[in-house]
C-alpha positions as CSV (number, residue, x, y, z in Angstrom):
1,X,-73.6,-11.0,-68.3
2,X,-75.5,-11.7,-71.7
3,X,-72.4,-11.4,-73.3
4,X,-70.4,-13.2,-71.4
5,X,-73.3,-16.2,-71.7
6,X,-73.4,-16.1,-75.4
7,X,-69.6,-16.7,-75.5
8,X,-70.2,-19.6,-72.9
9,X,-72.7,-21.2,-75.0
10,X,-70.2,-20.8,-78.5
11,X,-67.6,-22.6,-76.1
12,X,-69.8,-25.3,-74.5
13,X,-70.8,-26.0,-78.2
14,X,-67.1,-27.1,-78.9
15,X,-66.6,-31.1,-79.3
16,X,-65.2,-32.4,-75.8
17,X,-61.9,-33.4,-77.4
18,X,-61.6,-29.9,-78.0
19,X,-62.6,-28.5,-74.6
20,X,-60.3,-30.8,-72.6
21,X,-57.6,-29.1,-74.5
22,X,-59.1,-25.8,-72.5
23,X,-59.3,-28.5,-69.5
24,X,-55.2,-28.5,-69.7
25,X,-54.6,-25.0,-69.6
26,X,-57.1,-24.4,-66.5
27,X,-55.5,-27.1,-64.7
28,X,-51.9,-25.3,-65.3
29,X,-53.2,-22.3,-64.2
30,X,-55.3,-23.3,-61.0
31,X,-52.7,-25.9,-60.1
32,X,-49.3,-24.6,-61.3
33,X,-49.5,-21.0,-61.4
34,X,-52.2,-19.9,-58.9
35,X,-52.9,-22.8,-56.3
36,X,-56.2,-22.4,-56.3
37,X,-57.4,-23.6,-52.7
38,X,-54.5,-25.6,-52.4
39,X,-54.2,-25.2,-48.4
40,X,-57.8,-26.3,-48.6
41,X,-56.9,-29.4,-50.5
42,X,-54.2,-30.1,-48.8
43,X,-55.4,-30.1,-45.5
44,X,-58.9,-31.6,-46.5
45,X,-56.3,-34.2,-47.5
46,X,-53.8,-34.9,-44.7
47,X,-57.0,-34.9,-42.4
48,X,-59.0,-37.8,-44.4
49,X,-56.3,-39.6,-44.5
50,X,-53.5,-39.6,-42.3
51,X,-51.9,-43.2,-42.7
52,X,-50.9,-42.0,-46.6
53,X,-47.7,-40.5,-47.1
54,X,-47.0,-37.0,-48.2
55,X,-45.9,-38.5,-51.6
56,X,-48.9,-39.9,-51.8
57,X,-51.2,-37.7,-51.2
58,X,-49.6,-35.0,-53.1
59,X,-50.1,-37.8,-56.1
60,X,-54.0,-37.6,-55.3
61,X,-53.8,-34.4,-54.9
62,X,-52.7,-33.6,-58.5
63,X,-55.0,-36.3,-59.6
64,X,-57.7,-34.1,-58.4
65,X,-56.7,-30.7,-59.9
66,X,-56.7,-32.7,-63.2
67,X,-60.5,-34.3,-62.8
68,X,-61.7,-30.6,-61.2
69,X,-60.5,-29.2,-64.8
70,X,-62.3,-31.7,-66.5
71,X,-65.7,-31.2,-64.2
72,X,-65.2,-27.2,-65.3
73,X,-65.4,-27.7,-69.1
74,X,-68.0,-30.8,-68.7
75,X,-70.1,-28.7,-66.7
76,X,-70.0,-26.3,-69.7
77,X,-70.7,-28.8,-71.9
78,X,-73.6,-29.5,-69.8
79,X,-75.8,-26.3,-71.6
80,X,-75.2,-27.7,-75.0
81,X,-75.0,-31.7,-75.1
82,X,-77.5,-33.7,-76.1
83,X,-79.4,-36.3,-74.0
84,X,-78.1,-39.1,-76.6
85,X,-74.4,-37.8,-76.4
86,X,-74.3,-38.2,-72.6
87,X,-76.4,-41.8,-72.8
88,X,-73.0,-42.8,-74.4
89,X,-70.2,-41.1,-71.8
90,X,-72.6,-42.4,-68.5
91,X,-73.5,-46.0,-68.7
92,X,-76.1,-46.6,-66.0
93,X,-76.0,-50.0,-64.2
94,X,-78.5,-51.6,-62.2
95,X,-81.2,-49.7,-63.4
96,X,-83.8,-52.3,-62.3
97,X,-84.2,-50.2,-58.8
98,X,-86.2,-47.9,-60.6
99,X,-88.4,-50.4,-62.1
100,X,-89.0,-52.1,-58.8
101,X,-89.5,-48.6,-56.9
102,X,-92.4,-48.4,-59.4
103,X,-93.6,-51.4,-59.3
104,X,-94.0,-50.8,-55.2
105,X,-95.7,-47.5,-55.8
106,X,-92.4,-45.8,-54.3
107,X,-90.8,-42.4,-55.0
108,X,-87.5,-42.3,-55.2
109,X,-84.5,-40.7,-53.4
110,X,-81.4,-40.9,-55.1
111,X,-78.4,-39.6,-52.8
112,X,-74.8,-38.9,-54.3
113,X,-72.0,-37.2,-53.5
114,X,-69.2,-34.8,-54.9
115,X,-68.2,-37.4,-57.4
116,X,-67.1,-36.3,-60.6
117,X,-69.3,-35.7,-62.5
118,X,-71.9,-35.4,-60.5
119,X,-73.6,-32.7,-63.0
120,X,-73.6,-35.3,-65.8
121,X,-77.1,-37.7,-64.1
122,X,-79.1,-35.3,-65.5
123,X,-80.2,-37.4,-69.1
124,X,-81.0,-40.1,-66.7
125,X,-84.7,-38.7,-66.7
126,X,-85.0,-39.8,-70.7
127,X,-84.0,-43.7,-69.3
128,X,-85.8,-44.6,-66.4
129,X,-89.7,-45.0,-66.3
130,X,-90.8,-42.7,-63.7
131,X,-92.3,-39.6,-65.3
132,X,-91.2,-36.8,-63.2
133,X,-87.5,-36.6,-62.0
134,X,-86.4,-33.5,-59.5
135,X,-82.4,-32.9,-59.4
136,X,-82.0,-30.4,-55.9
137,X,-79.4,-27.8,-56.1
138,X,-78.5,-24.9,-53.8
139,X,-79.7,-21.2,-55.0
140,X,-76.9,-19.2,-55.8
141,X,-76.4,-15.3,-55.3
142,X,-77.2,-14.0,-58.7
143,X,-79.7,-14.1,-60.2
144,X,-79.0,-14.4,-63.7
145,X,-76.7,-17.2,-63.2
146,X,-79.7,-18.8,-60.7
147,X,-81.6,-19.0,-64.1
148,X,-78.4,-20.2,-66.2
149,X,-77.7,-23.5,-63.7
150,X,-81.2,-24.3,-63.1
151,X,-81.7,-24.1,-67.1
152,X,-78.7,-26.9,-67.0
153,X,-80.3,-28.8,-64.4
154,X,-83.9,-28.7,-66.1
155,X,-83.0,-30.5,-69.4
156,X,-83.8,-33.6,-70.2
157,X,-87.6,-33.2,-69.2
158,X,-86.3,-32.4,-65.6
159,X,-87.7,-30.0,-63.1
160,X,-85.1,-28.5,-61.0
161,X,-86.1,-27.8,-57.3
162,X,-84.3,-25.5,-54.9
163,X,-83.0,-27.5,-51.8
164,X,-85.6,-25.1,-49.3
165,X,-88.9,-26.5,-51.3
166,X,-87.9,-29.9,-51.6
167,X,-88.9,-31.6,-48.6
168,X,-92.1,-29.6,-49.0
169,X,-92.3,-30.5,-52.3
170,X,-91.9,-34.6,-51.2
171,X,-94.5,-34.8,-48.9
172,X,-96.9,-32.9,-50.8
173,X,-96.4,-35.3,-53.9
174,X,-98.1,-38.1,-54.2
175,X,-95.8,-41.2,-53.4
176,X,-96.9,-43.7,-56.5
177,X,-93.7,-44.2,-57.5
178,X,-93.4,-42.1,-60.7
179,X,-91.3,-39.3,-59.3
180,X,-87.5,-39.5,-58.6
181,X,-85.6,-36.5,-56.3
182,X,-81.9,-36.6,-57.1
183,X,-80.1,-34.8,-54.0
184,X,-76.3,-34.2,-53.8
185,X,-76.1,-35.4,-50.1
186,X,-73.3,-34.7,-48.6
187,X,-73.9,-30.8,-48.6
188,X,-72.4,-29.3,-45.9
189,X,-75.2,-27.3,-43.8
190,X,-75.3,-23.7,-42.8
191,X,-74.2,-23.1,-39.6
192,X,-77.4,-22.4,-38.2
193,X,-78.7,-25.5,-39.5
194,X,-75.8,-27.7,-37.9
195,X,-77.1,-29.9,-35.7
196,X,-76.0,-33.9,-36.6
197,X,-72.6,-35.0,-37.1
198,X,-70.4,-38.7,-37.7
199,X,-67.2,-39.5,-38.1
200,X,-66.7,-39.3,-41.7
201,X,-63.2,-39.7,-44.0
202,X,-61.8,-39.7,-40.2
203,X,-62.8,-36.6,-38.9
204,X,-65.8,-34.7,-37.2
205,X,-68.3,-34.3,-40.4
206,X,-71.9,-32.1,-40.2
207,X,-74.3,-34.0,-42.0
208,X,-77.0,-32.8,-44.0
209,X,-80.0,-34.4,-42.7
210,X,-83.2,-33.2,-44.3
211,X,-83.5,-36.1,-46.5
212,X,-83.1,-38.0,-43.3
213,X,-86.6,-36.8,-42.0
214,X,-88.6,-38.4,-45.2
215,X,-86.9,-41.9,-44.6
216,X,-88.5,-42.0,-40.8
217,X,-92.0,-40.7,-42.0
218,X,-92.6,-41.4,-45.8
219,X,-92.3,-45.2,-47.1
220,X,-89.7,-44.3,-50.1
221,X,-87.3,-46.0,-52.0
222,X,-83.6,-44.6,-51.1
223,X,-81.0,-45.5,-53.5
224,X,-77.2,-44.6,-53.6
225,X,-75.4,-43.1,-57.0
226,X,-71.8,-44.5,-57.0
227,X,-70.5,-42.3,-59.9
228,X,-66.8,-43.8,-61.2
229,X,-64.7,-42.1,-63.5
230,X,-63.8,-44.8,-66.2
231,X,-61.6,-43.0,-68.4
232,X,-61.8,-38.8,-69.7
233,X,-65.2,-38.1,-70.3
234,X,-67.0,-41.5,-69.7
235,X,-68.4,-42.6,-66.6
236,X,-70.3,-45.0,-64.8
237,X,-73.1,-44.7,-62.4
238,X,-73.9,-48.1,-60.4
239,X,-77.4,-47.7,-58.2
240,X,-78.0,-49.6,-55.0
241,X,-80.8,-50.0,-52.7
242,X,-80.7,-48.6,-49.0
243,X,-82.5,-51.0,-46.8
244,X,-83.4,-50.5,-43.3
245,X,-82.1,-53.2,-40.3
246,X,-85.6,-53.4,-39.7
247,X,-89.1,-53.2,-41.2
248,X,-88.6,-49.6,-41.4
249,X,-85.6,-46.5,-40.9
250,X,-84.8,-45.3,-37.8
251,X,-84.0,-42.1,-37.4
252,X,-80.3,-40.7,-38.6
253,X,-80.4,-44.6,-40.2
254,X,-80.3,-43.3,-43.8
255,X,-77.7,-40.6,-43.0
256,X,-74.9,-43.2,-41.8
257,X,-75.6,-45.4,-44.6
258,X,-75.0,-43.4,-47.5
259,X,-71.8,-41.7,-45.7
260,X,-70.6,-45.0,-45.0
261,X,-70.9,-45.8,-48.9
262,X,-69.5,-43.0,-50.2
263,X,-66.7,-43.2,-48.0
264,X,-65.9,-46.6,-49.5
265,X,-66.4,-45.0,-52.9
266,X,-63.9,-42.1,-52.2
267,X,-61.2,-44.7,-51.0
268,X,-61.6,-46.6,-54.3
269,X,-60.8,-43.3,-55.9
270,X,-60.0,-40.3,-53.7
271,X,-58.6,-37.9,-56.8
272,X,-62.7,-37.5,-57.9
273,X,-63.7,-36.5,-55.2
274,X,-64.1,-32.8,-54.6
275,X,-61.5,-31.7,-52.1
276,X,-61.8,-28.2,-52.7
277,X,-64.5,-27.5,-50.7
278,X,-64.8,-26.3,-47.1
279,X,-66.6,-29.4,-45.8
280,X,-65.4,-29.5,-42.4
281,X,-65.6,-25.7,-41.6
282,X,-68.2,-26.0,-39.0
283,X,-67.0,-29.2,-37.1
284,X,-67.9,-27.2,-33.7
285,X,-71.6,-26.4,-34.5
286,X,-72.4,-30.2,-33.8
287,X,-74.6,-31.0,-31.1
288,X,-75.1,-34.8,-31.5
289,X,-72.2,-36.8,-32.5
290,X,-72.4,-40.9,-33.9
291,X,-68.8,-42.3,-33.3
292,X,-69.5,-45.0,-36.2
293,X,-70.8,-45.3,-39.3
């Protein structure tokens, strides 16, 4: 495994214009000679949007096998590039929601999805002025590469929480505004932990709710990441507000917000979003359903 690291770190310290060259040849193998999860994709596909044609969603389709190369050698990039490197490939608009969440003594929530590249908000912590900034990820199998990601994710002056502390973690903190939790959202939950779902991308979608707890009981600032792919290796994140209808959430509130945006930002640009994985696999574990969002 060492081994196999060190040559991951000599790769990762390649320029970009030389990785996306690598970016080519994993997306003819995955997509022309392999398939990789290509059922998944395809269905995944034909499910979220059934008014498109076959034509074109096999267009998005290839899109996507292109942009999931890409997120592979950017994510490898990720051990290696420096904080002012990625200021310059991720402009970040609207900024000022993190200077008003700290001038209201509010902790932040940031909620994204699987928008390419999701893995790239990490330099954010060097820009905005809260002082402690949390990304939540999901512990994987092994160990050692446990310890590789969460060194990815901790760069930056960040402090990388496993998704099973964090809401722990939140309501232990002191809410004064100078810490920031960035959570991919739109996790799909164990099947034990299936309880909530909406119709999302028209179909039956589990929802990952924990977040959804802290809106109803903690007065936080919740702010949505739209991440946009402007060209190969530059992006764009724009950051808006989540207000409540009323003085405060209700509960599930948050939840159908946030899928409700992201579902907007995936029809902008369905090819970045990450149709490879399983998100709809436990559709029958729901137990409450909304029927809009």
């Amino acid at each position: 495994m060492n081994f196999l690291f060190k040559i991951i770190i000599l790769f990762s310290k390649l320029p970009l214009k030389v990785l996306y060259l690598f970016s080519d040849l994993i997306f003819f193998v995955i997509y022309i000679l392999v398939g990789y999860r290509k059922t998944v994709v395809s269905e995944n596909l034909k499910n979220s949007f059934p008014h498109k044609t076959a034509g074109e969603r096999n267009k998005i389709q290839r899109k996507f096998y292109l942009n999931f190369s890409d997120y592979i050698v950017e994510t490898l990039k990720s051990f290696t590039v420096s904080s002012n490197e990625l200021r310059v490939r991720v402009q970040h608009i609207n900024q000022d929601v993190f200077h008003e969440a700290k001038a209201e003594n509010k902790n932040v929530i940031l909620l994204a999805g699987h928008i390419f590249n999701w893995e790239w908000f990490n330099a954010l912590a060097t820009i905005i002025p809260q002082e402690n900034c949390f990304p939540v990820y999901r512990r994987v199998q092994s160990s050692f590469w446990e310890e590789r990601i969460k060194a990815i994710r901790n760069r930056f002056g960040n402090e990388a929480l496993e998704a099973k502390e964090v809401i722990r973690h939140i309501f232990k903190n002191k809410n004064d505004g100078n810490s920031v939790y960035m959570f991919v959202a739109d996790q799909t939950p164990h099947v034990s932990e299936v309880t909530y779902g909406l119709n999302f991308l028209n179909q039956k979608t589990p929802a990952f709710i924990g977040y959804d707890k802290l809106s109803t009981r903690m007065d936080l600032a919740f702010v949505f990441c739209e991440m946009k792919k402007v060209k190969r290796g530059y992006y764009q994140i724009n950051y808006y507000r989540i207000y409540p209808d009323g003085e405060k959430f209700v509960e599930h509130e948050v939840v159908k917000k946030f899928h409700k945006l992201l579902e907007n930002t995936i029809n902008k640009r369905p090819d970045n979003y990450l149709w490879s994985h399983r998100r709809w696999k436990y559709q029958h574990a729901i137990k409450v359903m909304e029927t809009e969002i």
